[in-house]
PyMOL Python script that loads the backbone (N, CA, C, O; Angstrom):
from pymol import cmd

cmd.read_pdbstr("""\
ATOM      1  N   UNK A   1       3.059  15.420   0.782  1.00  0.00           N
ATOM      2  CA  UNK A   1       3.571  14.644   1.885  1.00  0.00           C
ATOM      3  C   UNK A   1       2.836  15.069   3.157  1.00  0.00           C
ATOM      4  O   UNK A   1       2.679  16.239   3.508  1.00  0.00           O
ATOM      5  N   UNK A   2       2.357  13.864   3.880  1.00  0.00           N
ATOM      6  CA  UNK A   2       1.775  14.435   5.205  1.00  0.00           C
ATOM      7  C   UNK A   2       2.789  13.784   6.440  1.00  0.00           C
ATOM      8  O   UNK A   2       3.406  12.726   6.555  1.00  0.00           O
ATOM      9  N   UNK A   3       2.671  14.618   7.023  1.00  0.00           N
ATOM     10  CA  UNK A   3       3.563  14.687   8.416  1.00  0.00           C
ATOM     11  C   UNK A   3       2.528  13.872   9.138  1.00  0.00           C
ATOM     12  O   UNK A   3       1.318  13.835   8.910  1.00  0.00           O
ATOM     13  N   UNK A   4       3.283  13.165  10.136  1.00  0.00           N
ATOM     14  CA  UNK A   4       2.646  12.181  11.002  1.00  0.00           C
ATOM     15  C   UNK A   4       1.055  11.510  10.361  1.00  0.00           C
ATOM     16  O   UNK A   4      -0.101  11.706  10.737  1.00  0.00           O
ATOM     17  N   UNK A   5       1.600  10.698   9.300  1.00  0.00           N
ATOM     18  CA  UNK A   5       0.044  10.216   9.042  1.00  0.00           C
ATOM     19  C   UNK A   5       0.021   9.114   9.661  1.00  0.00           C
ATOM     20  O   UNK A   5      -1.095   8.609   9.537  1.00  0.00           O
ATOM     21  N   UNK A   6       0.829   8.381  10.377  1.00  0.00           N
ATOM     22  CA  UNK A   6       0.712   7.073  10.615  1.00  0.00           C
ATOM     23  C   UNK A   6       0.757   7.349  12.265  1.00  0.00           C
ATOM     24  O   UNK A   6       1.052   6.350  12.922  1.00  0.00           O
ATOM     25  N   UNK A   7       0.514   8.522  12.984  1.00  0.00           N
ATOM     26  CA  UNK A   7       0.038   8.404  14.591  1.00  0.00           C
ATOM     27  C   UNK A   7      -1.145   7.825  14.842  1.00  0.00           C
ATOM     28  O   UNK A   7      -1.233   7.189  15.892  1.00  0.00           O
ATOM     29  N   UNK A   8      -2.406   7.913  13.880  1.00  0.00           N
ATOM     30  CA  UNK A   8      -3.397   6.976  14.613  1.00  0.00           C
ATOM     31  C   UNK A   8      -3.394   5.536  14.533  1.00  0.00           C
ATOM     32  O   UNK A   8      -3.832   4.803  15.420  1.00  0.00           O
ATOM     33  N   UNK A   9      -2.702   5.013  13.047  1.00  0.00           N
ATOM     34  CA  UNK A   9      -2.797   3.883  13.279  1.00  0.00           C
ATOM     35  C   UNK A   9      -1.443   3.560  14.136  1.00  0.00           C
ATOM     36  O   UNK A   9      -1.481   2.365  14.429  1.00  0.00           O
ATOM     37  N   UNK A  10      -0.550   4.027  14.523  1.00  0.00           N
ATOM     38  CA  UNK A  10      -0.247   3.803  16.262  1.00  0.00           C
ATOM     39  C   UNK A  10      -0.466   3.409  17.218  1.00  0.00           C
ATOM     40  O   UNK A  10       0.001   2.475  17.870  1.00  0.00           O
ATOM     41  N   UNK A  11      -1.588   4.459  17.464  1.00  0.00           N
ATOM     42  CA  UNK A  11      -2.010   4.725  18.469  1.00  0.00           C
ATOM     43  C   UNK A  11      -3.241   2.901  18.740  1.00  0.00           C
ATOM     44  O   UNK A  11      -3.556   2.271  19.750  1.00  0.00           O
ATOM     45  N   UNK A  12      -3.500   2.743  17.480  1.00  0.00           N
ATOM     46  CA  UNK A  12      -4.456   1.679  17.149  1.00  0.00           C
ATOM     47  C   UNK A  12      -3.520   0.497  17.960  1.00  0.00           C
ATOM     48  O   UNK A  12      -3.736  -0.219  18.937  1.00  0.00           O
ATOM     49  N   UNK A  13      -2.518   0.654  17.152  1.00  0.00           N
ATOM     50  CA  UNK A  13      -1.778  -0.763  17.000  1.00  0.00           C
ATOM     51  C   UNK A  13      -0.984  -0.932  18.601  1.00  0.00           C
ATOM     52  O   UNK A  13      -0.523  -1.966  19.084  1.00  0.00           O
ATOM     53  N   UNK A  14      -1.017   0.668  19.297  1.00  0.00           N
ATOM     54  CA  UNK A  14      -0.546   0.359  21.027  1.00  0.00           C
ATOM     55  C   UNK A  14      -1.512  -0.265  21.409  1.00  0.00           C
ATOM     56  O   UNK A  14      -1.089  -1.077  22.232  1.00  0.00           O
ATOM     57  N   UNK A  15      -2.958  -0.402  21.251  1.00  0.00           N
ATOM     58  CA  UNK A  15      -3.671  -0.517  22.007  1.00  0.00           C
ATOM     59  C   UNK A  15      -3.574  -2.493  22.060  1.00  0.00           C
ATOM     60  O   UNK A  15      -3.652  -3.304  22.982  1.00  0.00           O
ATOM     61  N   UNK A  16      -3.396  -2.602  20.730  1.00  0.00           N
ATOM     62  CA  UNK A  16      -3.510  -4.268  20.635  1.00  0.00           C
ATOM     63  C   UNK A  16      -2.151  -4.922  20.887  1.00  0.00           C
ATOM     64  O   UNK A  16      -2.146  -6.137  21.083  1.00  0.00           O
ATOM     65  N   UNK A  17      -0.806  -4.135  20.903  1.00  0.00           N
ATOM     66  CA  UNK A  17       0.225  -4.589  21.344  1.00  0.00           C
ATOM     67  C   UNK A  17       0.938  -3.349  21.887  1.00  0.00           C
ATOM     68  O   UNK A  17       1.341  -2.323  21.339  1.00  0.00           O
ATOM     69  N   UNK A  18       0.963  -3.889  23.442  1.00  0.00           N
ATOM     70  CA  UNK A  18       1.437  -3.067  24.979  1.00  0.00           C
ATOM     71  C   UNK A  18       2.766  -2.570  24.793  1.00  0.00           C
ATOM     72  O   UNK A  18       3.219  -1.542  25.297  1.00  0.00           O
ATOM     73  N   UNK A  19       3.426  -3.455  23.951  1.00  0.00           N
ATOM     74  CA  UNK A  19       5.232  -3.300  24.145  1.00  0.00           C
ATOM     75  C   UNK A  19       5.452  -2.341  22.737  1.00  0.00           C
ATOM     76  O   UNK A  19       5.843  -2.824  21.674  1.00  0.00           O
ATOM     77  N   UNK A  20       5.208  -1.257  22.882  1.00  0.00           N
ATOM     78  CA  UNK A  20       6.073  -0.449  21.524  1.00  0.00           C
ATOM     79  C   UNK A  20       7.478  -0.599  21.412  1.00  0.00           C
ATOM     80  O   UNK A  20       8.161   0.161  20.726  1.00  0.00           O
ATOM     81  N   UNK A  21       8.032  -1.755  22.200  1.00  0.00           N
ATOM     82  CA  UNK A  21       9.779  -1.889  21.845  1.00  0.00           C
ATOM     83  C   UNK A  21       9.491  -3.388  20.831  1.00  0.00           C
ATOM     84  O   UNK A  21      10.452  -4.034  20.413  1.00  0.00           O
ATOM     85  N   UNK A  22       8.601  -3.640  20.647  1.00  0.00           N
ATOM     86  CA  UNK A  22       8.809  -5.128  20.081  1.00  0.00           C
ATOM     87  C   UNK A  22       8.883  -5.051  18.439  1.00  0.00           C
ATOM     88  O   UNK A  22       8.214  -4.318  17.711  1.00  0.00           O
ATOM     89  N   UNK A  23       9.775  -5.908  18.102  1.00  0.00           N
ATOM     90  CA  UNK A  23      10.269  -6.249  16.955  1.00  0.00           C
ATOM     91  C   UNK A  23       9.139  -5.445  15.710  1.00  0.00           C
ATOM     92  O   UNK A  23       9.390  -4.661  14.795  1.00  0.00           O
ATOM     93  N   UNK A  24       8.092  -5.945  16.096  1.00  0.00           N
ATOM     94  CA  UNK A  24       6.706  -5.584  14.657  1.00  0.00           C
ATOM     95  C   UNK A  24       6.404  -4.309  14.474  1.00  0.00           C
ATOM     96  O   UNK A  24       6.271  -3.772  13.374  1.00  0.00           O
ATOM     97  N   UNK A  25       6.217  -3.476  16.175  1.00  0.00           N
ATOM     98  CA  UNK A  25       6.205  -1.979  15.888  1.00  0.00           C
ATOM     99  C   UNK A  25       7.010  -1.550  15.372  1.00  0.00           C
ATOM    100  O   UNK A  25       6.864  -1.022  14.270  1.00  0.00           O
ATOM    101  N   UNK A  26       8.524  -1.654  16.199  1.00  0.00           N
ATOM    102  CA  UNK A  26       9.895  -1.040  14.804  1.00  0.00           C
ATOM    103  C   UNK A  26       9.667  -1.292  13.758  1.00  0.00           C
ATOM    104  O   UNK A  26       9.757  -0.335  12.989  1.00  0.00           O
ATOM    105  N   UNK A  27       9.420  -2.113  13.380  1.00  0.00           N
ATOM    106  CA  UNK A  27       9.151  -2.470  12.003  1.00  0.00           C
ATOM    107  C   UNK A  27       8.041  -1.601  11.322  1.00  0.00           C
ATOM    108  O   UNK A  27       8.343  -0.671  10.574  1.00  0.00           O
ATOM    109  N   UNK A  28       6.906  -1.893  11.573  1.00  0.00           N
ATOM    110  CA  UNK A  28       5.558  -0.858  11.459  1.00  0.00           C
ATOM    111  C   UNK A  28       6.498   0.757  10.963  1.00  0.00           C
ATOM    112  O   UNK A  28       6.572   1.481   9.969  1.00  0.00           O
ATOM    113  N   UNK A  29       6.957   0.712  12.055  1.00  0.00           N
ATOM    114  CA  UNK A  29       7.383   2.688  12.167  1.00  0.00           C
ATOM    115  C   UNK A  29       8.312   2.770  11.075  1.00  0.00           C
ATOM    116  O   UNK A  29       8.122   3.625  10.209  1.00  0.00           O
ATOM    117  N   UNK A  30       9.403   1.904  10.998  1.00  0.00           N
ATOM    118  CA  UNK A  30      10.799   2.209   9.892  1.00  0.00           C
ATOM    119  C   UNK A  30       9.669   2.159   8.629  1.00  0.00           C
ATOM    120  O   UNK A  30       9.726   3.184   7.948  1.00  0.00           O
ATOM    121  N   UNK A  31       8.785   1.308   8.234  1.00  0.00           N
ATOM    122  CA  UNK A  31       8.166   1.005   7.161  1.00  0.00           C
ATOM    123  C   UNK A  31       7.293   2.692   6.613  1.00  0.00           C
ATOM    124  O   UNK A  31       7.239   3.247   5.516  1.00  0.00           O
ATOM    125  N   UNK A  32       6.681   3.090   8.085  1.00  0.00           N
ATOM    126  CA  UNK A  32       6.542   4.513   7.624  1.00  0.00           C
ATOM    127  C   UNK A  32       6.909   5.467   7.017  1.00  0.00           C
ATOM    128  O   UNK A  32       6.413   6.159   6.128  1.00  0.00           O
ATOM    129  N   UNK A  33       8.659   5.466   8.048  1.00  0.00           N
ATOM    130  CA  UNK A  33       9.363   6.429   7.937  1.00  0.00           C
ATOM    131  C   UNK A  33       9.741   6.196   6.230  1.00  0.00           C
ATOM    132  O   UNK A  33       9.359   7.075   5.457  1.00  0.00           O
ATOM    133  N   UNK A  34      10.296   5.314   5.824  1.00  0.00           N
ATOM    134  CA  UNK A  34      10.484   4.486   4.485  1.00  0.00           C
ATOM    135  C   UNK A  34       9.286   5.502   3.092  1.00  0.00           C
ATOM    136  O   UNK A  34       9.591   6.281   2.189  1.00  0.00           O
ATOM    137  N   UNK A  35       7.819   4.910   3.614  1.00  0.00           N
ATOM    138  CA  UNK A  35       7.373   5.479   3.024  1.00  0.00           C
ATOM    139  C   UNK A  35       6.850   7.173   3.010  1.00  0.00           C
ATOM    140  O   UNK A  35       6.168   7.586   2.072  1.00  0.00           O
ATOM    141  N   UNK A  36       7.127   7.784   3.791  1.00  0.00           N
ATOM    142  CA  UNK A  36       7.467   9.148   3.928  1.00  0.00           C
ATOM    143  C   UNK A  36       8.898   9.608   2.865  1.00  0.00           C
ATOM    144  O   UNK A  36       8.827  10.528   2.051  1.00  0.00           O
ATOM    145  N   UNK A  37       9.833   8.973   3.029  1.00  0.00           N
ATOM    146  CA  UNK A  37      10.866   9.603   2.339  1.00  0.00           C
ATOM    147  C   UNK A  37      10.878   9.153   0.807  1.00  0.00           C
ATOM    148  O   UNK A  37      11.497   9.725  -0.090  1.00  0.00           O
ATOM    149  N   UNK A  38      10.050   7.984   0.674  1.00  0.00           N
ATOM    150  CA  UNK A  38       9.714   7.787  -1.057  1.00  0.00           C
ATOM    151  C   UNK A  38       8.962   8.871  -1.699  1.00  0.00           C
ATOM    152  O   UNK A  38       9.166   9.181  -2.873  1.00  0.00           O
ATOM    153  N   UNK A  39       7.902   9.587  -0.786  1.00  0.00           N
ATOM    154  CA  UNK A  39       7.301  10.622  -1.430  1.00  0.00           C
ATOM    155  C   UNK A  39       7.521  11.682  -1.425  1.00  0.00           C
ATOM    156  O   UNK A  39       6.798  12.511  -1.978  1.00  0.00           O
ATOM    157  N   UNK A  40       9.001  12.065  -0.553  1.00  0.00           N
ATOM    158  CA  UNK A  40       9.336  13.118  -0.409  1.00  0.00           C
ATOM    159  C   UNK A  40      10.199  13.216  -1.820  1.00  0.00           C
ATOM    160  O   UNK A  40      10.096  14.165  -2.598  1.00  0.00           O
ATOM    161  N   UNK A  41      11.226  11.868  -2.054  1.00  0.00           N
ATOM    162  CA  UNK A  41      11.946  11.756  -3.149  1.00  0.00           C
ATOM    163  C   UNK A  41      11.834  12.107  -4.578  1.00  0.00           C
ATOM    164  O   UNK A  41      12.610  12.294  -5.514  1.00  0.00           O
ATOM    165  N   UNK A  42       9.924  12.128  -4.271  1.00  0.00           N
ATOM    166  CA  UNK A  42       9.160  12.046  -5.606  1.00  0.00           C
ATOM    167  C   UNK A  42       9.009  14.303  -6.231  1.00  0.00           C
ATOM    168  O   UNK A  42       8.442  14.816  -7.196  1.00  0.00           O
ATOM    169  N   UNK A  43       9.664  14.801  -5.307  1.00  0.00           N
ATOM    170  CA  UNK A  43       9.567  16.048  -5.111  1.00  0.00           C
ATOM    171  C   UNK A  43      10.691  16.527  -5.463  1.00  0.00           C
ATOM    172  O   UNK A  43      10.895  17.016  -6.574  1.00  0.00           O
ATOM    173  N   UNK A  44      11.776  16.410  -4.296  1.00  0.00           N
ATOM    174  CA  UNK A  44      12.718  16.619  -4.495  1.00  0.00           C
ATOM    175  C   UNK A  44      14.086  14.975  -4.763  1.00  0.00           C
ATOM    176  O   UNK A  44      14.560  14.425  -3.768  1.00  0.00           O
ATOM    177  N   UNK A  45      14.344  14.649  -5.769  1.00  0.00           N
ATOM    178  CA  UNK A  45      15.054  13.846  -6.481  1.00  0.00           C
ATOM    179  C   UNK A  45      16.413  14.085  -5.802  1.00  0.00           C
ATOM    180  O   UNK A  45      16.929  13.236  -5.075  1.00  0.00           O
ATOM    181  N   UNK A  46      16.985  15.310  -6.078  1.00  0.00           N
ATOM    182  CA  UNK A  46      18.428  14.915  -5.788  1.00  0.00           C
ATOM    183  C   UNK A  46      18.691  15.675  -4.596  1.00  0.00           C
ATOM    184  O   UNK A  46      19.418  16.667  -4.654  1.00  0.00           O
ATOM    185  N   UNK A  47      17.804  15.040  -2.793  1.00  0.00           N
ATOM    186  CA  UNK A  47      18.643  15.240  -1.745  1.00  0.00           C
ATOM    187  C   UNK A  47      18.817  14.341  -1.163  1.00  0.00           C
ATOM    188  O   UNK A  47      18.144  13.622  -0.423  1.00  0.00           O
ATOM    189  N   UNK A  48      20.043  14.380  -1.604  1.00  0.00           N
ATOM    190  CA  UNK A  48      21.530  13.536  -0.995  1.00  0.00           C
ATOM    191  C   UNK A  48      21.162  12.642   0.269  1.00  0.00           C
ATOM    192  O   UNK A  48      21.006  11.461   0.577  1.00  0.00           O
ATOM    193  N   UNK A  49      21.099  14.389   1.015  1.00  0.00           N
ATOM    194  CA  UNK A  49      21.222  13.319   2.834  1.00  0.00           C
ATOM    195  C   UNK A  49      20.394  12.443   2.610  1.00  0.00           C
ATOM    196  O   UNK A  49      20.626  11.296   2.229  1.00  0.00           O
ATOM    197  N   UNK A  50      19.055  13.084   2.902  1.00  0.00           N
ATOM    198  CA  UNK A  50      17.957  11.872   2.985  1.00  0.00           C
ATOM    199  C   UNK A  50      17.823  10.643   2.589  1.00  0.00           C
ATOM    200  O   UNK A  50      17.326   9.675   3.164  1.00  0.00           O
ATOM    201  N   UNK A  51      18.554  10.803   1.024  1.00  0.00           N
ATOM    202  CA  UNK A  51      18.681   9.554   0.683  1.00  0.00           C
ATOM    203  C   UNK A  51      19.692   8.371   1.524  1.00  0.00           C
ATOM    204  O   UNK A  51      19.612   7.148   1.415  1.00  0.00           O
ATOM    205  N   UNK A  52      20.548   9.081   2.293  1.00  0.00           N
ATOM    206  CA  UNK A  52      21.698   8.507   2.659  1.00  0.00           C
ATOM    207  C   UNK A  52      20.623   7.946   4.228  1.00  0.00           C
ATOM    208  O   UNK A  52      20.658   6.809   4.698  1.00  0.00           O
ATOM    209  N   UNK A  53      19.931   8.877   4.655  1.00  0.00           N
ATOM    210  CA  UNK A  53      19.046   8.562   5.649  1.00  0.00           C
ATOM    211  C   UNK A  53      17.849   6.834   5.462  1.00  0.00           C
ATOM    212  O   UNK A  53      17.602   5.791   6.068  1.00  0.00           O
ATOM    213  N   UNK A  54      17.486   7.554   4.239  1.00  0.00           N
ATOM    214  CA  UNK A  54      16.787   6.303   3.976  1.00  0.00           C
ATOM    215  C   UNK A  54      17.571   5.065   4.038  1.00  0.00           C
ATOM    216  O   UNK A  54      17.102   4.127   4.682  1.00  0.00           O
ATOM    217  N   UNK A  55      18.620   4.950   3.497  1.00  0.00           N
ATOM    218  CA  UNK A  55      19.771   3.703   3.106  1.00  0.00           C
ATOM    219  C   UNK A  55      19.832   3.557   4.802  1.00  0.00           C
ATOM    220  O   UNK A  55      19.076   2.587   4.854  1.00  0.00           O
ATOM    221  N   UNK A  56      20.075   3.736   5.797  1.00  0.00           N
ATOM    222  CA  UNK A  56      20.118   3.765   7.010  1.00  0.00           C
ATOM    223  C   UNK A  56      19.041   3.264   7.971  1.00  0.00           C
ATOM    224  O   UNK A  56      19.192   2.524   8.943  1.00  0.00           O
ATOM    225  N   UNK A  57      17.969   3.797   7.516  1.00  0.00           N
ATOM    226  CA  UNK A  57      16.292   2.779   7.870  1.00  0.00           C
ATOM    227  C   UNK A  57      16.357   1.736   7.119  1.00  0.00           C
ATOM    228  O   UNK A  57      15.740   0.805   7.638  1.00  0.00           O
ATOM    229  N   UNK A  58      16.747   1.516   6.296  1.00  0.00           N
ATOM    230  CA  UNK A  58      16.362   0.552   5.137  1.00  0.00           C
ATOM    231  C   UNK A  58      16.942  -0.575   6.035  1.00  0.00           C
ATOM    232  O   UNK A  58      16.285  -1.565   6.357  1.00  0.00           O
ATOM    233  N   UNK A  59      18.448  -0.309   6.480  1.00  0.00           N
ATOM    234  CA  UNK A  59      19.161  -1.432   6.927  1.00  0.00           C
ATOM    235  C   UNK A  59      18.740  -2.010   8.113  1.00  0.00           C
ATOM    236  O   UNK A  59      18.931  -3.204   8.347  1.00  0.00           O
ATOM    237  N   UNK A  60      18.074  -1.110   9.029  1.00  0.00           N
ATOM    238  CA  UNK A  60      17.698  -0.986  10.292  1.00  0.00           C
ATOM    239  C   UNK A  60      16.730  -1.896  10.567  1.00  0.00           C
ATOM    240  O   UNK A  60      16.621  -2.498  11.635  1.00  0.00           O
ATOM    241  N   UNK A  61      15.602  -2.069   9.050  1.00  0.00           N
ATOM    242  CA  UNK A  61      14.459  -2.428   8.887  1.00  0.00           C
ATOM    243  C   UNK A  61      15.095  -4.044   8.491  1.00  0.00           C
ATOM    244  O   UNK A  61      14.667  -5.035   9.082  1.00  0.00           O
ATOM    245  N   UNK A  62      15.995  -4.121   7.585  1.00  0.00           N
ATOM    246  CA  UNK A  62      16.318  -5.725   7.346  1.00  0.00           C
ATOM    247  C   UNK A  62      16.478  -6.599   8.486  1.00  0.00           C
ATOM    248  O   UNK A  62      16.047  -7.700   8.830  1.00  0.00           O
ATOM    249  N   UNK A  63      17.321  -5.634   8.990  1.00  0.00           N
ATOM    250  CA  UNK A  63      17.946  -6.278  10.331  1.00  0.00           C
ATOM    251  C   UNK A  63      17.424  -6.981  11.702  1.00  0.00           C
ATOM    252  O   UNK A  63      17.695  -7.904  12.469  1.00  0.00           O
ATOM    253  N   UNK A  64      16.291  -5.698  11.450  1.00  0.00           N
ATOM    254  CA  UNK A  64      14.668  -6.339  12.285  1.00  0.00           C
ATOM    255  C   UNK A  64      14.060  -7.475  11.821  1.00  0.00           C
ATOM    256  O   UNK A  64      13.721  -8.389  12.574  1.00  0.00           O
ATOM    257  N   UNK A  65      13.896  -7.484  10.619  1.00  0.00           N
ATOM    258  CA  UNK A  65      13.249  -8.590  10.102  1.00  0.00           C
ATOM    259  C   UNK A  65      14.043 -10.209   9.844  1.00  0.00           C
ATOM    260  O   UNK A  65      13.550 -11.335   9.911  1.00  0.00           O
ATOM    261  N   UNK A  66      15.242  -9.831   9.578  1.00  0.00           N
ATOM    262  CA  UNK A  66      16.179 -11.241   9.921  1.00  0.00           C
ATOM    263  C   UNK A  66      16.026 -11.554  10.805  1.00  0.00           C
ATOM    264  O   UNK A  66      15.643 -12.723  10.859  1.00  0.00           O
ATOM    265  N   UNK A  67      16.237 -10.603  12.523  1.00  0.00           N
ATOM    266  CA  UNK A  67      16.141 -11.393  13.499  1.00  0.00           C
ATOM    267  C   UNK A  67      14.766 -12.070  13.611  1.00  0.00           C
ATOM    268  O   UNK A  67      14.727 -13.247  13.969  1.00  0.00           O
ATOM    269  N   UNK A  68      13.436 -11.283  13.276  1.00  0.00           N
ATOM    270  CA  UNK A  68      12.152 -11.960  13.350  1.00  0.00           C
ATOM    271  C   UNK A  68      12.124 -13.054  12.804  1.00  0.00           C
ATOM    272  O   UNK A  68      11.572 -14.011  13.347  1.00  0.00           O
ATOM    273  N   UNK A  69      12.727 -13.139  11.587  1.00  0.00           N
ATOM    274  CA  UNK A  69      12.537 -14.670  10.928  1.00  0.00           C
ATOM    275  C   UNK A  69      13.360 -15.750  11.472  1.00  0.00           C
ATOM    276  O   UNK A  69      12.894 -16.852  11.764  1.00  0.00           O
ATOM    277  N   UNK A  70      14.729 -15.385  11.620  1.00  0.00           N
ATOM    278  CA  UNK A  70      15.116 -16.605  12.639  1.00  0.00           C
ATOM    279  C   UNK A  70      14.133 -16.661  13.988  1.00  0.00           C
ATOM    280  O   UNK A  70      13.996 -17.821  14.376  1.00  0.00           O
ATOM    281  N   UNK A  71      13.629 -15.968  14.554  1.00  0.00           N
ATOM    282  CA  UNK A  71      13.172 -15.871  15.902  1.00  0.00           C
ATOM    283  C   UNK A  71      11.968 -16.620  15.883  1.00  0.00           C
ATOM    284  O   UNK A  71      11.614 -17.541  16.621  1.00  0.00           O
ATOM    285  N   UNK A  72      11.225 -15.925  14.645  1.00  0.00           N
ATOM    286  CA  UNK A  72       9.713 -16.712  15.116  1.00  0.00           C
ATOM    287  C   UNK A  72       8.897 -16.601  13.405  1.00  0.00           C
ATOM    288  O   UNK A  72       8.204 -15.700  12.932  1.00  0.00           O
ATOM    289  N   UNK A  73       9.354 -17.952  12.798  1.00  0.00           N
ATOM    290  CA  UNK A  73       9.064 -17.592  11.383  1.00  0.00           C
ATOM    291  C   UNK A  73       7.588 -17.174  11.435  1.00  0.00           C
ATOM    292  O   UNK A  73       7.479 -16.220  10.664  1.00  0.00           O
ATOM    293  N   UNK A  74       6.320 -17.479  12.034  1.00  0.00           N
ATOM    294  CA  UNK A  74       5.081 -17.104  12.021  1.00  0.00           C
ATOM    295  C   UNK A  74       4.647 -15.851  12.394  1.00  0.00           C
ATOM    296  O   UNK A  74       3.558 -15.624  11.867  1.00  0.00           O
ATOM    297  N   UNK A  75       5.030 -14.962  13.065  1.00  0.00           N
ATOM    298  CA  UNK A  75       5.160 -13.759  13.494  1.00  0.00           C
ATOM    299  C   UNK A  75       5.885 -13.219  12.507  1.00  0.00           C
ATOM    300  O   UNK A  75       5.527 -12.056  12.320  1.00  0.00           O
ATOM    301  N   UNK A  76       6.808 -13.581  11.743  1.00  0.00           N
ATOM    302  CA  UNK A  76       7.349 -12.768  10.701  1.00  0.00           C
ATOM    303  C   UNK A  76       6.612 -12.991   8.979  1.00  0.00           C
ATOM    304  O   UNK A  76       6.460 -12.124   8.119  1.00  0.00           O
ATOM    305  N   UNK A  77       6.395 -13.901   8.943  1.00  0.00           N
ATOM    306  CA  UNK A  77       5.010 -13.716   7.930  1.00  0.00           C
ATOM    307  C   UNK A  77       4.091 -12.923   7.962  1.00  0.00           C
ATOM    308  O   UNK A  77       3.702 -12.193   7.050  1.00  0.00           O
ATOM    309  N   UNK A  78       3.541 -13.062   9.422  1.00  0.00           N
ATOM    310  CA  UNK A  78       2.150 -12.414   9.112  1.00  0.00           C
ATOM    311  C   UNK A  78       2.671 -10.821   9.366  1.00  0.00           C
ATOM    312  O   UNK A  78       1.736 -10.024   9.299  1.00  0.00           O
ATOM    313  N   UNK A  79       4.042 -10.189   9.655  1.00  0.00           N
ATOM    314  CA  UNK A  79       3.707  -9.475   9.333  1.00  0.00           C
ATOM    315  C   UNK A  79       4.373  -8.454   7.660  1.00  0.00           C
ATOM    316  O   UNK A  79       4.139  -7.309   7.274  1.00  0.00           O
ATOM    317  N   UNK A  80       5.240  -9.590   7.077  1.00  0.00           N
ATOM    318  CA  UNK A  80       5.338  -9.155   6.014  1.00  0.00           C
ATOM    319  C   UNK A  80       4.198  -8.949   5.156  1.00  0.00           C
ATOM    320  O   UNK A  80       4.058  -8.089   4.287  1.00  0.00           O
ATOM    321  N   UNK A  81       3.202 -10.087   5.611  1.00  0.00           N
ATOM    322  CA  UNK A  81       1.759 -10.083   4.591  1.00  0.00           C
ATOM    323  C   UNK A  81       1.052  -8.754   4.867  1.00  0.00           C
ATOM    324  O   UNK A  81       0.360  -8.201   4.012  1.00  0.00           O
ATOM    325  N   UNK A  82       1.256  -8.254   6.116  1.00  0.00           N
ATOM    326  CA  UNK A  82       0.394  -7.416   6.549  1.00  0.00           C
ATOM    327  C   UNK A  82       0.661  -5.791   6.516  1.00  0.00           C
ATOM    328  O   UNK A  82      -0.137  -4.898   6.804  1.00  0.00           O
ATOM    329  N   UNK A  83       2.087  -5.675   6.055  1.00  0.00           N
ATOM    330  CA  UNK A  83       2.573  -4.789   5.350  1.00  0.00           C
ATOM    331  C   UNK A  83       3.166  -4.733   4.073  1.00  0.00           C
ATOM    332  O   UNK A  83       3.850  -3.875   3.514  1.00  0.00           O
ATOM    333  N   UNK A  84       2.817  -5.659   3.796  1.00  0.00           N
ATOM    334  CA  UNK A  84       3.025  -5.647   2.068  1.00  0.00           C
ATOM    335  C   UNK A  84       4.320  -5.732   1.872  1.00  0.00           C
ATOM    336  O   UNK A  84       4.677  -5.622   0.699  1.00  0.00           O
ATOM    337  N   UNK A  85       5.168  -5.903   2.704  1.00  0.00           N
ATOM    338  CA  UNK A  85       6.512  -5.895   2.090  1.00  0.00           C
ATOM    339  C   UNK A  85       7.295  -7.014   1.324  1.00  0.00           C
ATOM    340  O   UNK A  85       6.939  -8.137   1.680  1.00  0.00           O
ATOM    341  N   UNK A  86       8.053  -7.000   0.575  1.00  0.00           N
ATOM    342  CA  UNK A  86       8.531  -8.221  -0.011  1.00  0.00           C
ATOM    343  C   UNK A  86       9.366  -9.351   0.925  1.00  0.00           C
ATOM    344  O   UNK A  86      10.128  -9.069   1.849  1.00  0.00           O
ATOM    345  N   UNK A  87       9.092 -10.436   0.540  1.00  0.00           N
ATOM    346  CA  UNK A  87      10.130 -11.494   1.655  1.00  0.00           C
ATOM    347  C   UNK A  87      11.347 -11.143   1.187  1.00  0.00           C
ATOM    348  O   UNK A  87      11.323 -11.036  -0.039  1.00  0.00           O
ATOM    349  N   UNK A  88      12.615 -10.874   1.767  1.00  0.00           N
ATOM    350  CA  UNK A  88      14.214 -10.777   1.360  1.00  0.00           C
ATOM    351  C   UNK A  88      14.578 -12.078   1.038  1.00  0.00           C
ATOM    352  O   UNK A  88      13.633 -12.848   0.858  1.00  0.00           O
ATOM    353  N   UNK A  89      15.997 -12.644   0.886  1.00  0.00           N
ATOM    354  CA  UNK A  89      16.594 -13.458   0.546  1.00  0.00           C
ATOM    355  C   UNK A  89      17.424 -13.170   2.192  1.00  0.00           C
ATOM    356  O   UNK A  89      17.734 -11.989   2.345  1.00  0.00           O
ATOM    357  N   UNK A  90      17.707 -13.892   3.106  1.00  0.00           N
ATOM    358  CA  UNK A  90      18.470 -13.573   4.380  1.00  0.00           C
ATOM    359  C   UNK A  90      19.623 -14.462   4.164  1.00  0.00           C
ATOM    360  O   UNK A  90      19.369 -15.513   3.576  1.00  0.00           O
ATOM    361  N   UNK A  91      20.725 -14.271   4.490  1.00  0.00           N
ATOM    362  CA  UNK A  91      21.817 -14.752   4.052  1.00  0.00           C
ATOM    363  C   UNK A  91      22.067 -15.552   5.191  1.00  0.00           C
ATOM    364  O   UNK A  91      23.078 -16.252   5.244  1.00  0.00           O
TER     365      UNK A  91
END
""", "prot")
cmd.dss("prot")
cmd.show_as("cartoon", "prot")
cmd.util.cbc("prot")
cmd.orient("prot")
């Protein structure tokens, strides 16, 4: 597991979008944090918290992305495509 692997492409992605409060960076970052704790999982299996932590980004991360898709379905494509993540079912 590496600690902060995703500061440069950050640092990349401040440069092309000014607002680190906007919808895509949260997103970007929870998606990190996400994949940080899958590989931590892959180590240690049965800790609890974290897992309970992850379940907590996880939701954080839907929640972002519902509002993006009602908000602005084209902006929320490109960036599911662009992080690989699966489209949800949004209720």
């Amino acid at each position: 597991m590496i600690k902060n692997s995703f500061i440069p492409v950050i640092s990349q992605k401040k440069k092309e979008e000014e607002n680190p409060g906007s919808v895509e960076f949260q997103v970007f970052n929870f998606t990190n944090k996400i994949q940080r704790l899958t590989s931590h999982f892959k180590l240690h299996p049965k800790d609890d918290l974290s897992q309970g932590g992850l379940r907590i980004i996880l939701g954080k991360r839907k929640r972002l992305l519902s509002y993006l898709s009602k908000k602005n379905k084209i902006r929320y494509q490109n960036l599911i495509n662009r992080l690989g993540i699966r489209d949800s079912q949004i209720r």
